[in-house]
N, C-alpha and C positions, 0 to 999 in steps of 0.2 A: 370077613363078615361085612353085613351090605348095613348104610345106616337106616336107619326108621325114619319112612313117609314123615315131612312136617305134616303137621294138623291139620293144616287146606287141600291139604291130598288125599288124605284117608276116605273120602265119599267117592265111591264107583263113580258114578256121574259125574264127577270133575275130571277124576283121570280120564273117562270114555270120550270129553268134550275134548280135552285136550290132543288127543288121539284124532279124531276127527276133522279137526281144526288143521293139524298138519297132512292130514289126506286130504281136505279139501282144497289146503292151496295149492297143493303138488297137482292135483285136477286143475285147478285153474289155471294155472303155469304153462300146466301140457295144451290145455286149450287155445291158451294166447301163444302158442311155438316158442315156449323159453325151457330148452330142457334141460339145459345146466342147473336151473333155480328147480325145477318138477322134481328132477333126481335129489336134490338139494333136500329139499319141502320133502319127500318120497324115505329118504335116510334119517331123516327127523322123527318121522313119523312111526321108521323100523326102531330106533332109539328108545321111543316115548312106550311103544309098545314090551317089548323087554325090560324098561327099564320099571314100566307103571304096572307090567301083568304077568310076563312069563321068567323074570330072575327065578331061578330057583328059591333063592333066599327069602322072596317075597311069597312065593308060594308054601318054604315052612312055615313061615310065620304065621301064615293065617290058620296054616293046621295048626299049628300048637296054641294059636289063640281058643281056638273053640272046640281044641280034644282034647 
């Protein structure tokens, strides 16, 4: 069982900023020719995303929040 978002996470928009933030610097990385850091920045960003939008366990929760 996965634990429950603190508080400052719960708003779409923070998780999506967060998400972004580590796409963008994996962009900038790849631009300035640093691909170890881009890949780096690039697995952060696969992390934030599983871990802020596609866990399963997050995705019951929010059904059983509002079914």
């Amino acid at each position: 069982m996965s634990k429950p978002l603190p508080p400052w996470l719960e708003p779409f928009w923070v998780r999506l900023l967060i998400l972004l933030i580590c796409l963008g610097w994996s962009a900038v990385e790849s631009f300035w020719g640093e691909p170890f850091w881009a890949t780096l920045a690039l697995g952060a960003a696969a992390l934030c995303a599983w871990e802020l939008f596609l866990k399963p366990a997050r995705r019951a929760g929010k059904e059983d929040k509002h079914g």
